[in-house]
PDB file of the backbone (N, CA, C, O) and the ligand in Angstrom, with CONECT records:
HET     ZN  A 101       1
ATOM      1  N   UNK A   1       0.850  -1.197   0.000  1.00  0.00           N
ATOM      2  CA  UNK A   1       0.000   0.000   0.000  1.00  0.00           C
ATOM      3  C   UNK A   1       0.884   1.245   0.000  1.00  0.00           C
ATOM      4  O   UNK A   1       1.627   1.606   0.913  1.00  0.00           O
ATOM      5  N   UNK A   2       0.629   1.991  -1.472  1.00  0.00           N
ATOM      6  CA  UNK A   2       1.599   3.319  -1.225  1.00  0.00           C
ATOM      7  C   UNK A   2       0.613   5.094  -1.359  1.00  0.00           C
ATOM      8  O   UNK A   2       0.700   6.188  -1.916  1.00  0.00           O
ATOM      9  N   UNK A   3      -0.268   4.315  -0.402  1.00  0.00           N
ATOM     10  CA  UNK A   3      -0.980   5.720  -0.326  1.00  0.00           C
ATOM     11  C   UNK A   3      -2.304   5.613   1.183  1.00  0.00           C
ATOM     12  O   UNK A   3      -2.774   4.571   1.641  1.00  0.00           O
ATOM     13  N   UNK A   4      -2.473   6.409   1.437  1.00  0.00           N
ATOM     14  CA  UNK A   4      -3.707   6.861   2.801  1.00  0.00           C
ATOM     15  C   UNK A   4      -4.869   6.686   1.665  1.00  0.00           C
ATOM     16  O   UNK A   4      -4.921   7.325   0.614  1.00  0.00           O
ATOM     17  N   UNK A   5      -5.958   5.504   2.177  1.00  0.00           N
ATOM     18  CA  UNK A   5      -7.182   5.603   1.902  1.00  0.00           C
ATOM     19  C   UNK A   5      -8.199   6.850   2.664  1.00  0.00           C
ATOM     20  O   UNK A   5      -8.108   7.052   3.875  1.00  0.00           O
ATOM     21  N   UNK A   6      -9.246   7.708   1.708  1.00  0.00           N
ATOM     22  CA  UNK A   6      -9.472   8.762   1.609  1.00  0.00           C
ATOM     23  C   UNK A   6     -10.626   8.063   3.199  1.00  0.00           C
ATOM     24  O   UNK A   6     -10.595   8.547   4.331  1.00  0.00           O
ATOM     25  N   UNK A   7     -11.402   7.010   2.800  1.00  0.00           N
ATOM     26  CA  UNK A   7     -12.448   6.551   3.779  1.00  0.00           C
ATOM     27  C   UNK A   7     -11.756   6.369   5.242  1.00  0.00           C
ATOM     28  O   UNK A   7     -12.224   6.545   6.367  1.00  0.00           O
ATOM     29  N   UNK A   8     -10.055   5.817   4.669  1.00  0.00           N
ATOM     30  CA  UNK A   8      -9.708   5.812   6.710  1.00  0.00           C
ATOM     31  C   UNK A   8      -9.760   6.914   7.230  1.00  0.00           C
ATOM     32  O   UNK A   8     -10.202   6.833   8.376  1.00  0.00           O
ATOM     33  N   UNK A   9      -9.423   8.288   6.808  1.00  0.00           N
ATOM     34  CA  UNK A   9      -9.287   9.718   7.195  1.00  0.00           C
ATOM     35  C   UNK A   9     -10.710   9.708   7.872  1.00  0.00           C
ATOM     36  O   UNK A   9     -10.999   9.634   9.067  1.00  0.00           O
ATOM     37  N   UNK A  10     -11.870   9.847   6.258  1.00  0.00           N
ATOM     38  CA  UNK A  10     -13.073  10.307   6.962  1.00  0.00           C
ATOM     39  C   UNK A  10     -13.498   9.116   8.375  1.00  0.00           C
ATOM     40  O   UNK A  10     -14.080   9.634   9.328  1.00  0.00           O
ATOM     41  N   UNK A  11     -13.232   7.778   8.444  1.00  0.00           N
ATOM     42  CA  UNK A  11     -13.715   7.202   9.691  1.00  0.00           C
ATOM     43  C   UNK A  11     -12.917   7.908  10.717  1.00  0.00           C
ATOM     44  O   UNK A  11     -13.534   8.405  11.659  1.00  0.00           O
ATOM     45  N   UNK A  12     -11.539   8.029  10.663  1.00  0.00           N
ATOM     46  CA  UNK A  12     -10.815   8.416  11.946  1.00  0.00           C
ATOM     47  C   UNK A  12     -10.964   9.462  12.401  1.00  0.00           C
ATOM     48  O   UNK A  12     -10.607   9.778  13.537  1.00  0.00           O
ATOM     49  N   UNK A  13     -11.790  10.543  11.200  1.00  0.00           N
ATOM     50  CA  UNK A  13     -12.702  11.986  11.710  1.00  0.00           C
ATOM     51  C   UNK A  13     -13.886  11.477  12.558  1.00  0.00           C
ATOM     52  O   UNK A  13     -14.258  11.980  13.617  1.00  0.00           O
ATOM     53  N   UNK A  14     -14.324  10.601  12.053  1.00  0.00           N
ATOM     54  CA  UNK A  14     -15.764  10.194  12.548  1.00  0.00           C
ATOM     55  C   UNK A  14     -15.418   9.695  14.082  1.00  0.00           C
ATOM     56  O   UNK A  14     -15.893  10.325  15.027  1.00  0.00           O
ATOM     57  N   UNK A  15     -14.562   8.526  14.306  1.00  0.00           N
ATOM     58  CA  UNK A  15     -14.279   8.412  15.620  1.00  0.00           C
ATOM     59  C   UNK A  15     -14.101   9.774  16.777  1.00  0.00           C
ATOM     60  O   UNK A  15     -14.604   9.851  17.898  1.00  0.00           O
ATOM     61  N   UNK A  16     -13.251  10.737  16.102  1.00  0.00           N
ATOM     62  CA  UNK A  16     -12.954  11.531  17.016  1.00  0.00           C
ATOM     63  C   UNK A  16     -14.217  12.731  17.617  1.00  0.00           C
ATOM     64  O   UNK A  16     -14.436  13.372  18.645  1.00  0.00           O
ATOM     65  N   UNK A  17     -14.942  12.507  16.009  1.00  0.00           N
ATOM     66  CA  UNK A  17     -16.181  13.215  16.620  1.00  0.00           C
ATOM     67  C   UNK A  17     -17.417  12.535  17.723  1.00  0.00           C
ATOM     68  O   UNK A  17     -18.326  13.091  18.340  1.00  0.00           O
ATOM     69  N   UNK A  18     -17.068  11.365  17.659  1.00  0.00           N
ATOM     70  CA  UNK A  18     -18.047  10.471  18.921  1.00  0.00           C
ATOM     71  C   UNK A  18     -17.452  10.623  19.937  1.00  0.00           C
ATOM     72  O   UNK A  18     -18.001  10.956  20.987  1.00  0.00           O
ATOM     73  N   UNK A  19     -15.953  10.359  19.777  1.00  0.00           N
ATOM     74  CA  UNK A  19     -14.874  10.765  21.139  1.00  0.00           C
ATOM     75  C   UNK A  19     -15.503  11.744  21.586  1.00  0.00           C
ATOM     76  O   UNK A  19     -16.233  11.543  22.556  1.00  0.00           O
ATOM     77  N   UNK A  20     -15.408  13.086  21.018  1.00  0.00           N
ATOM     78  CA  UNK A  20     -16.087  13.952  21.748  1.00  0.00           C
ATOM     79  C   UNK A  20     -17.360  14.639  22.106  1.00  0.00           C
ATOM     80  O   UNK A  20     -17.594  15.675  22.728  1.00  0.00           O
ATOM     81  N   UNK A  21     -18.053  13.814  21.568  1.00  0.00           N
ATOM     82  CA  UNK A  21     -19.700  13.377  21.593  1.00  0.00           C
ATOM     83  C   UNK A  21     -19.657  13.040  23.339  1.00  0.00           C
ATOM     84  O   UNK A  21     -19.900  13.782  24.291  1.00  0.00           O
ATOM     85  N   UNK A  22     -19.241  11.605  23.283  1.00  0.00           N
ATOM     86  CA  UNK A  22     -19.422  11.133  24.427  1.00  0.00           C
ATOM     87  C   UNK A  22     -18.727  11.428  25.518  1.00  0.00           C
ATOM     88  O   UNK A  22     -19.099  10.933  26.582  1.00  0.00           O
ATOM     89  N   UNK A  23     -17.517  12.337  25.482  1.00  0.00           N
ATOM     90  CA  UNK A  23     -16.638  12.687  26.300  1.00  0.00           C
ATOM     91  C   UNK A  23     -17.760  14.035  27.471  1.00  0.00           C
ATOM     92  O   UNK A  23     -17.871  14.202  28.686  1.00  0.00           O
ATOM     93  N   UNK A  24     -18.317  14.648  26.337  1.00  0.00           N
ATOM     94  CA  UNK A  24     -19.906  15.706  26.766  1.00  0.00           C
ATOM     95  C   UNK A  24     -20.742  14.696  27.206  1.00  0.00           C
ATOM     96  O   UNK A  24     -21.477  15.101  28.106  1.00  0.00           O
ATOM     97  N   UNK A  25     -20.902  13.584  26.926  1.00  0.00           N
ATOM     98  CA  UNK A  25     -21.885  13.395  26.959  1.00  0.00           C
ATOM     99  C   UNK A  25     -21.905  12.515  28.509  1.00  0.00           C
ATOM    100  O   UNK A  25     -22.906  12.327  29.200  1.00  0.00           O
ATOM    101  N   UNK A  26     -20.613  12.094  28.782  1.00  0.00           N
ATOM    102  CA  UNK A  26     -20.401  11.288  29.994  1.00  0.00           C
ATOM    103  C   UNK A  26     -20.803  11.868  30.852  1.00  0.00           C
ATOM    104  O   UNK A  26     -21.509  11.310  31.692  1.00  0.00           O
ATOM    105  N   UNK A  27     -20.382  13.628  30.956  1.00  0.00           N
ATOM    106  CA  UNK A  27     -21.042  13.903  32.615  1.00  0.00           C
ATOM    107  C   UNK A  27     -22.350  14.115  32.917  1.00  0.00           C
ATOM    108  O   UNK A  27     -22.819  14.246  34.048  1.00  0.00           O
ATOM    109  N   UNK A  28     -23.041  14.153  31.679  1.00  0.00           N
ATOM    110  CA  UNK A  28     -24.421  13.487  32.116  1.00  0.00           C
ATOM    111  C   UNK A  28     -24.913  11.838  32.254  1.00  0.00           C
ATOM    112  O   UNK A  28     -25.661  11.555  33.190  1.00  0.00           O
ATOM    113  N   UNK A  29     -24.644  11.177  31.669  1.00  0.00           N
ATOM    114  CA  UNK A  29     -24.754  10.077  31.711  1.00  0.00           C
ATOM    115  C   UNK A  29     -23.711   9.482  31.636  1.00  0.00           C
ATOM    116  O   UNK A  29     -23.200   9.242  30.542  1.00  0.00           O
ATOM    117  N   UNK A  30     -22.977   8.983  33.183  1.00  0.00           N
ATOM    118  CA  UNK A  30     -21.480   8.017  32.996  1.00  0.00           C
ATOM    119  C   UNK A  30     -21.049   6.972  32.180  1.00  0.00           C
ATOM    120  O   UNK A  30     -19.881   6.830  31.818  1.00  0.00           O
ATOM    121  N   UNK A  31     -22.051   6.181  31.862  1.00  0.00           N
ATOM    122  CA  UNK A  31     -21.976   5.685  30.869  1.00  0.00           C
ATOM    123  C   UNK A  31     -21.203   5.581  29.588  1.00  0.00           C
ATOM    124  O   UNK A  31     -20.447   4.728  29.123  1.00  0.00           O
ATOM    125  N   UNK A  32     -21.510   6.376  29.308  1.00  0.00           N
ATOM    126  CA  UNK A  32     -21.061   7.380  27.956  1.00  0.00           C
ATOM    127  C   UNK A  32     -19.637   7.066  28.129  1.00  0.00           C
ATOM    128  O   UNK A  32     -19.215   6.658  27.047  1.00  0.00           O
ATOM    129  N   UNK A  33     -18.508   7.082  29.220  1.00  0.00           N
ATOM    130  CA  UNK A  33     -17.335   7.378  28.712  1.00  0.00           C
ATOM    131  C   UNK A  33     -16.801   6.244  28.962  1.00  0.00           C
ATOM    132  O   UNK A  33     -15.695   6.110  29.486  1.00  0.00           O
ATOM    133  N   UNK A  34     -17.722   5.113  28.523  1.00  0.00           N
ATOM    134  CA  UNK A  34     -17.320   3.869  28.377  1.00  0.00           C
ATOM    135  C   UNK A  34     -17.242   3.501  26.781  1.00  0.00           C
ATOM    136  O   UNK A  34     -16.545   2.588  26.337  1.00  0.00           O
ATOM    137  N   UNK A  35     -18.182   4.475  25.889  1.00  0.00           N
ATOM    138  CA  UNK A  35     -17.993   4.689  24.510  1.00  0.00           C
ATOM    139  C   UNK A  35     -17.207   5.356  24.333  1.00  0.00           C
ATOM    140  O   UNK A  35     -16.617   5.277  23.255  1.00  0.00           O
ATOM    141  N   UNK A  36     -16.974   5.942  24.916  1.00  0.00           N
ATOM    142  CA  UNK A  36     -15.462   7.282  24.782  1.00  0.00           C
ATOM    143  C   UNK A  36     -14.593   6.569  24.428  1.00  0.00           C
ATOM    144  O   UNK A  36     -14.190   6.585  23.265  1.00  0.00           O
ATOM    145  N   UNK A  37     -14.070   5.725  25.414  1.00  0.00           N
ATOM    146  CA  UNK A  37     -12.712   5.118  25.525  1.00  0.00           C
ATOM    147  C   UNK A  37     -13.142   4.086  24.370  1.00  0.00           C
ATOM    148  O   UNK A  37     -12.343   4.158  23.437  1.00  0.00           O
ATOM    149  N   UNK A  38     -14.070   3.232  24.172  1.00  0.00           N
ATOM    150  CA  UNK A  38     -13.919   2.428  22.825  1.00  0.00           C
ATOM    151  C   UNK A  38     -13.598   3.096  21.740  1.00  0.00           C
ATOM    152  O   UNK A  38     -12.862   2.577  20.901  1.00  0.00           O
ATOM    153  N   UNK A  39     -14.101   4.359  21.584  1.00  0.00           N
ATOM    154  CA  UNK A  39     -13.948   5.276  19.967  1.00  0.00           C
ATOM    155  C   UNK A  39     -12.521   5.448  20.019  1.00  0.00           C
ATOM    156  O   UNK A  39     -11.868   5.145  19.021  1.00  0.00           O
ATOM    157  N   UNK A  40     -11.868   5.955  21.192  1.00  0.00           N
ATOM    158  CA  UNK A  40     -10.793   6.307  21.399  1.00  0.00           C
ATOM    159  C   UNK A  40      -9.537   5.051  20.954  1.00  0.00           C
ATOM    160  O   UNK A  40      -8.502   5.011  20.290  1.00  0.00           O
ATOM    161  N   UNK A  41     -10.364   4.127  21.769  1.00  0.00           N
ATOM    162  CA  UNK A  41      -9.472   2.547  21.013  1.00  0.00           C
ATOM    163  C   UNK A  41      -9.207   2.252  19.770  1.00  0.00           C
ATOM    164  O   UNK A  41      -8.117   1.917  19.307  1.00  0.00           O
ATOM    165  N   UNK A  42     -10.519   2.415  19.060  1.00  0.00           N
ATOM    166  CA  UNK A  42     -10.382   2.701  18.246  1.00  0.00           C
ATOM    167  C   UNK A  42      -9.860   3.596  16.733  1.00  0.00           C
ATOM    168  O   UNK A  42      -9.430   3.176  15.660  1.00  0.00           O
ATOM    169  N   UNK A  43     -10.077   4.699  17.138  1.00  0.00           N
ATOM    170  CA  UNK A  43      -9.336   5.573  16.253  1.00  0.00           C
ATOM    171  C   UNK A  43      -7.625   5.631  16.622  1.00  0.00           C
ATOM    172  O   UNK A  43      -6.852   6.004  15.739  1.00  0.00           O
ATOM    173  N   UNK A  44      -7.153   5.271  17.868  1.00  0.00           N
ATOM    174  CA  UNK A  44      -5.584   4.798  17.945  1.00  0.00           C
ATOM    175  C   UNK A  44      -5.618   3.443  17.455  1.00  0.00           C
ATOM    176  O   UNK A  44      -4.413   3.370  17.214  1.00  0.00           O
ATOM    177  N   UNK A  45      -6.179   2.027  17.036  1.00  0.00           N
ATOM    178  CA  UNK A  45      -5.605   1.036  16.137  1.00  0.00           C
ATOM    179  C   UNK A  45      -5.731   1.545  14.451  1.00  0.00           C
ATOM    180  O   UNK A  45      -4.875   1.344  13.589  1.00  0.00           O
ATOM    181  N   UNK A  46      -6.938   2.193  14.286  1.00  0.00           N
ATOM    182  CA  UNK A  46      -6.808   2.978  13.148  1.00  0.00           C
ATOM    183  C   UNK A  46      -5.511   3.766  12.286  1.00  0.00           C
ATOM    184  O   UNK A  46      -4.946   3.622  11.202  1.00  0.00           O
ATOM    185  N   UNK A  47      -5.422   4.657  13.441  1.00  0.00           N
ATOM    186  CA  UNK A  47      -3.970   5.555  13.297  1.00  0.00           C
ATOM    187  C   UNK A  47      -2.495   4.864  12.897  1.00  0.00           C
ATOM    188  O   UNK A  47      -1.638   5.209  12.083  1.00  0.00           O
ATOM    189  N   UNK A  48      -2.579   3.698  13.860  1.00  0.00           N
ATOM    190  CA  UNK A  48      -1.419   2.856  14.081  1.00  0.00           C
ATOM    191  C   UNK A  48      -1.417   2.296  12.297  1.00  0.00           C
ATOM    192  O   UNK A  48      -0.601   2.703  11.470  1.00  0.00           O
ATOM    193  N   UNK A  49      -2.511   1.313  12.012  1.00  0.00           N
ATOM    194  CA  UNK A  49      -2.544   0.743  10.776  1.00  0.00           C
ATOM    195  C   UNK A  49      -2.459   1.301   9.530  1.00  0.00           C
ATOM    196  O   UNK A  49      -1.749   0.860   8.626  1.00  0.00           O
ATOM    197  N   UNK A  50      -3.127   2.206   9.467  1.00  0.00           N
ATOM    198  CA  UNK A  50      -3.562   2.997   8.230  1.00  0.00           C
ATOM    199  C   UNK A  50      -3.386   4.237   7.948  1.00  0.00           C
ATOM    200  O   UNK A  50      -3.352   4.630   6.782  1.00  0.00           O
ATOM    201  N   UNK A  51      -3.218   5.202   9.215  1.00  0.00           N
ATOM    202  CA  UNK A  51      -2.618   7.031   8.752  1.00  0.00           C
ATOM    203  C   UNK A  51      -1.496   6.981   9.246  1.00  0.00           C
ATOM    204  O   UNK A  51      -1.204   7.339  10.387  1.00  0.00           O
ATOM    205  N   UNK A  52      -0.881   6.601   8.552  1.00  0.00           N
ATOM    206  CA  UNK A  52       0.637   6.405   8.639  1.00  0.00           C
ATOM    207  C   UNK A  52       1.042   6.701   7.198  1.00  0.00           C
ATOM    208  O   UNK A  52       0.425   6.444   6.165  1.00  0.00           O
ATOM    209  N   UNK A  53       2.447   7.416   7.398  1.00  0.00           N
ATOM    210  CA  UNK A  53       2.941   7.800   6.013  1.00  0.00           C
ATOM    211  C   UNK A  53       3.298   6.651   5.580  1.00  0.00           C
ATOM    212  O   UNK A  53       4.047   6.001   6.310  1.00  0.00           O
ATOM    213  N   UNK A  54       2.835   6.015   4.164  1.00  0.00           N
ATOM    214  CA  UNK A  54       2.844   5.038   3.524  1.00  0.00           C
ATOM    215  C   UNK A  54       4.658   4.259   2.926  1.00  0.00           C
ATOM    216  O   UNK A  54       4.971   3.170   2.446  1.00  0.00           O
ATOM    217  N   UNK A  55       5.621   5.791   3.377  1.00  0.00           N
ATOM    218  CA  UNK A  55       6.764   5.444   2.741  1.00  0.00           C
ATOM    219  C   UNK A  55       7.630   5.283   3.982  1.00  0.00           C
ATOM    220  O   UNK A  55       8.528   4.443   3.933  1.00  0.00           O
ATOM    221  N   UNK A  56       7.496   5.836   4.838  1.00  0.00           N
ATOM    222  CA  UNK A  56       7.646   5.665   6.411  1.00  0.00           C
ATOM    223  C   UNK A  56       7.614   5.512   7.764  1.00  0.00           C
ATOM    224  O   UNK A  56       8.481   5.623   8.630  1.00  0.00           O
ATOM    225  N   UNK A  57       6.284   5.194   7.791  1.00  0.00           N
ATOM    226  CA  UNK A  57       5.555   4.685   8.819  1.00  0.00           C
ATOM    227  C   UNK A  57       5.285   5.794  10.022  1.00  0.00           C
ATOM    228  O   UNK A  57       4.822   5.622  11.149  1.00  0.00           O
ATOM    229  N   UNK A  58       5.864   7.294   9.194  1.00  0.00           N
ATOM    230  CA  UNK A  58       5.932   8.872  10.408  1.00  0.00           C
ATOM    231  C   UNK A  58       4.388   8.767  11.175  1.00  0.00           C
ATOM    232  O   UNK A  58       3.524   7.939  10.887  1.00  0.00           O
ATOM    233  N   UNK A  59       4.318   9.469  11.868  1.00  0.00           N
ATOM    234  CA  UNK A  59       2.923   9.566  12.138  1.00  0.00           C
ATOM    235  C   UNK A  59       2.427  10.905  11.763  1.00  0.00           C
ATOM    236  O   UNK A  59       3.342  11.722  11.664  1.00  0.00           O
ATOM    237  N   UNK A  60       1.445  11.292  11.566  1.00  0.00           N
ATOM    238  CA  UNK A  60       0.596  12.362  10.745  1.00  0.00           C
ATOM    239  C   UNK A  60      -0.472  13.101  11.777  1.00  0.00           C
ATOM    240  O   UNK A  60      -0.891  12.284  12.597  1.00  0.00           O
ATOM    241  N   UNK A  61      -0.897  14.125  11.915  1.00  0.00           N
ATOM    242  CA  UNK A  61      -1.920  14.752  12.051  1.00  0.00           C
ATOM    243  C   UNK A  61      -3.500  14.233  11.923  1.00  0.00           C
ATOM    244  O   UNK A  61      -3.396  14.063  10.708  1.00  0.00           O
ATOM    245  N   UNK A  62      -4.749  13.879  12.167  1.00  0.00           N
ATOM    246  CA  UNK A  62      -5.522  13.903  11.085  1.00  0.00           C
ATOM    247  C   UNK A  62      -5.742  15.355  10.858  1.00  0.00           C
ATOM    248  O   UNK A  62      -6.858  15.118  10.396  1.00  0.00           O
ATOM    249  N   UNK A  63      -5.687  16.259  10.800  1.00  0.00           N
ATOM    250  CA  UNK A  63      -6.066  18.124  10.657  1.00  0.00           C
ATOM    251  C   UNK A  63      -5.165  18.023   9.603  1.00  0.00           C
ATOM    252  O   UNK A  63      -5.614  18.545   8.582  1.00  0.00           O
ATOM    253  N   UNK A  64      -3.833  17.444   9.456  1.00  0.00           N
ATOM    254  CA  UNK A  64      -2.877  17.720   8.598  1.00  0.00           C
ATOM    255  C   UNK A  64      -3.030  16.707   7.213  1.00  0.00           C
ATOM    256  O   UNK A  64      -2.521  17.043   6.144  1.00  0.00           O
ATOM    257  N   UNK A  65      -3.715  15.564   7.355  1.00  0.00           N
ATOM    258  CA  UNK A  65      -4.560  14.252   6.375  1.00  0.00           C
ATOM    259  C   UNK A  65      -5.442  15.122   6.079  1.00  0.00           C
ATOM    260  O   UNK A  65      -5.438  15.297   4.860  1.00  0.00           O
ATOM    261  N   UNK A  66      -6.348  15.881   6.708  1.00  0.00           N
ATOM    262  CA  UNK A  66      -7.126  16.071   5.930  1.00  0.00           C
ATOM    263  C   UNK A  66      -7.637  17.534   5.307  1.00  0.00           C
ATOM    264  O   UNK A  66      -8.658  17.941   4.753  1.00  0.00           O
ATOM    265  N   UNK A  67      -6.172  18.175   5.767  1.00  0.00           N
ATOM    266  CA  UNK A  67      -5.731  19.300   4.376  1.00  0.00           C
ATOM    267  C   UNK A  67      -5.309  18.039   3.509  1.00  0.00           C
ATOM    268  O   UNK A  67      -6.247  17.659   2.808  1.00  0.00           O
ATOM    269  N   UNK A  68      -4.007  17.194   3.348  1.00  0.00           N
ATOM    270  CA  UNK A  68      -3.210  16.924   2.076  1.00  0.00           C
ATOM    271  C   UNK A  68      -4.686  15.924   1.365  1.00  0.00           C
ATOM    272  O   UNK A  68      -4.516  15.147   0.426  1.00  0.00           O
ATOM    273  N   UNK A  69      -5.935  16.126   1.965  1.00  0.00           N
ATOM    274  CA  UNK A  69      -7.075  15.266   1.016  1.00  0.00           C
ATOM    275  C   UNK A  69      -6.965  16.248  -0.520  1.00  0.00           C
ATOM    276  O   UNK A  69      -7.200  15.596  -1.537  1.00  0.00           O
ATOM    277  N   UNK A  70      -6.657  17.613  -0.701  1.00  0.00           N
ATOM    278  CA  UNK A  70      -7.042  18.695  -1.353  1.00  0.00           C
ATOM    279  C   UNK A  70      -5.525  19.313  -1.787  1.00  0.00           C
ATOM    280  O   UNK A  70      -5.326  19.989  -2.797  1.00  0.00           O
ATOM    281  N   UNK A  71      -4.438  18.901  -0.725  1.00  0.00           N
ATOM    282  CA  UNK A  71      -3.599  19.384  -1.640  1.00  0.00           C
ATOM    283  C   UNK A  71      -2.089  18.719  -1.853  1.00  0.00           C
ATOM    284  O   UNK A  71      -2.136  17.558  -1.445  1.00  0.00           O
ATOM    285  N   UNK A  72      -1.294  18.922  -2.152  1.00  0.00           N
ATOM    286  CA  UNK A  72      -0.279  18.337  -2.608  1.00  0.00           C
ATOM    287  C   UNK A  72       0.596  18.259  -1.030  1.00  0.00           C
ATOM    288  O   UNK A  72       1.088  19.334  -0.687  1.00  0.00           O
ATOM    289  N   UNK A  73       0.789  17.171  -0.159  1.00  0.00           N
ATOM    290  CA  UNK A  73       1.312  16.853   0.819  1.00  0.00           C
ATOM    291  C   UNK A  73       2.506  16.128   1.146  1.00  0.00           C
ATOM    292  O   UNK A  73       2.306  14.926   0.977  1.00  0.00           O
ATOM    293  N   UNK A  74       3.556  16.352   1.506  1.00  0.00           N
ATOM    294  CA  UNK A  74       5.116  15.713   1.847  1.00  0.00           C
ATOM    295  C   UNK A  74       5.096  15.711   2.882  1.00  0.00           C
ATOM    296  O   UNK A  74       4.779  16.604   3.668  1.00  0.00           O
ATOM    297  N   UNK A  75       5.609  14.173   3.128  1.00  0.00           N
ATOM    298  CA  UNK A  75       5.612  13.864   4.695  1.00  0.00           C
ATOM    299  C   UNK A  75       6.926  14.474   5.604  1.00  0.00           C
ATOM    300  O   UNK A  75       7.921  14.189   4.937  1.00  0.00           O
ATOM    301  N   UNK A  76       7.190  14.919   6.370  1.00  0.00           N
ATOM    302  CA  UNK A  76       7.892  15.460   7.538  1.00  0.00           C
ATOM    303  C   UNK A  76       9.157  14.963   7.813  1.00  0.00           C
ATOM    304  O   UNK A  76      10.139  15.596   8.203  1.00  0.00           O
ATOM    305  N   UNK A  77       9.048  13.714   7.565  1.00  0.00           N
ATOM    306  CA  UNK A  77      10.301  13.090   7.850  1.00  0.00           C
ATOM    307  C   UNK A  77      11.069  12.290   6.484  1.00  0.00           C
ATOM    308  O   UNK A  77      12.264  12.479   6.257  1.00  0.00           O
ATOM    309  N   UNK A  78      10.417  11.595   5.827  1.00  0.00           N
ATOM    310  CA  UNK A  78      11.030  11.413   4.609  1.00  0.00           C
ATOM    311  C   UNK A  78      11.137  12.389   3.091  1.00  0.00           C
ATOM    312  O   UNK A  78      11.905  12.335   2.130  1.00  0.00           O
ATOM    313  N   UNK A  79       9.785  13.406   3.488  1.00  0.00           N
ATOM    314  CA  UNK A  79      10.089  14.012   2.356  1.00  0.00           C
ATOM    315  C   UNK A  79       9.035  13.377   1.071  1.00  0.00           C
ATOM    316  O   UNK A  79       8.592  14.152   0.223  1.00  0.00           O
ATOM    317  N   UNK A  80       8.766  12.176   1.050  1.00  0.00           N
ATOM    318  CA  UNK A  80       7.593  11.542   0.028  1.00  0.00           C
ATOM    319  C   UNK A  80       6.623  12.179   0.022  1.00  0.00           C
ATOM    320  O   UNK A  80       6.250  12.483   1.155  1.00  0.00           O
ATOM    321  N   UNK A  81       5.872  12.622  -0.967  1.00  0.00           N
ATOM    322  CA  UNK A  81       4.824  13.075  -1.224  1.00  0.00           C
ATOM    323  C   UNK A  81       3.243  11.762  -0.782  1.00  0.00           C
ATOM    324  O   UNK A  81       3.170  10.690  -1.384  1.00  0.00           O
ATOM    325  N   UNK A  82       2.365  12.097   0.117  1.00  0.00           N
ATOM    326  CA  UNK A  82       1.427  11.548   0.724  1.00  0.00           C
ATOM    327  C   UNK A  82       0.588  11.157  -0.356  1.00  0.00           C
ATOM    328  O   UNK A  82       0.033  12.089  -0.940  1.00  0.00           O
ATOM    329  N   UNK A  83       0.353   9.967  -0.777  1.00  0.00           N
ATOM    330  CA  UNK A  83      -0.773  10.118  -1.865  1.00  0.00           C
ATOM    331  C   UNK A  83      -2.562   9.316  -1.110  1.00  0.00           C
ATOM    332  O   UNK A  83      -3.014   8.263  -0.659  1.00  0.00           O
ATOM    333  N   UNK A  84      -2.938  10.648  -1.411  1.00  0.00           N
ATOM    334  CA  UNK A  84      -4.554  10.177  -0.649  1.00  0.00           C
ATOM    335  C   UNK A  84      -5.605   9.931  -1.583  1.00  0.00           C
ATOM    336  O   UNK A  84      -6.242  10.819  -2.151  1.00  0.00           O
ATOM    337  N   UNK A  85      -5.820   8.351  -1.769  1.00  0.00           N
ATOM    338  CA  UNK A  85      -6.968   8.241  -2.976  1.00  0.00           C
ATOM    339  C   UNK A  85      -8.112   7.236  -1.903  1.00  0.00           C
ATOM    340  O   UNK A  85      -9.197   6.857  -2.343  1.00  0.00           O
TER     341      UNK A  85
HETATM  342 ZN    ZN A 101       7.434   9.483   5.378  1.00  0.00          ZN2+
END
């Protein structure tokens, strides 16, 4: 794999927005930040597997994934250009 799938970005947006869904939402109902911490589990095995620079395994932003969705992006440490399809 030599590129970031465009759908892992948008899920690992999506996780972080339940993250903080339920992170509000715990101190009303404790509950809740028992989904917290799963989203949270989740969007870190995500991160680990899949938003990773494809030529070096750097780790990335998602704020910074999902500018290079739109524009021409080089990763930080090697210098490869990010390709997001
Ligand atoms: Zn790299």
């Amino acid at each position: 794999m030599n590129h970031i799938s465009r759908k892992d970005i948008n899920l690992g947006l999506i996780f972080v927005i339940l993250f903080s869904i339920s992170i509000v939402g715990g101190f009303i109902k404790w509950p809740l930040f028992i989904f917290a911490g799963v989203f949270l589990f989740s969007y870190i095995v995500l991160d680990r597997k899949r938003l990773r620079c494809p030529n070096c395994g750097a780790y990335e932003n998602l704020d910074r994934l999902i500018y290079a969705k739109n524009h021409v992006h080089h990763c930080r440490r090697c210098g490869e250009r990010i390709k997001i399809l």
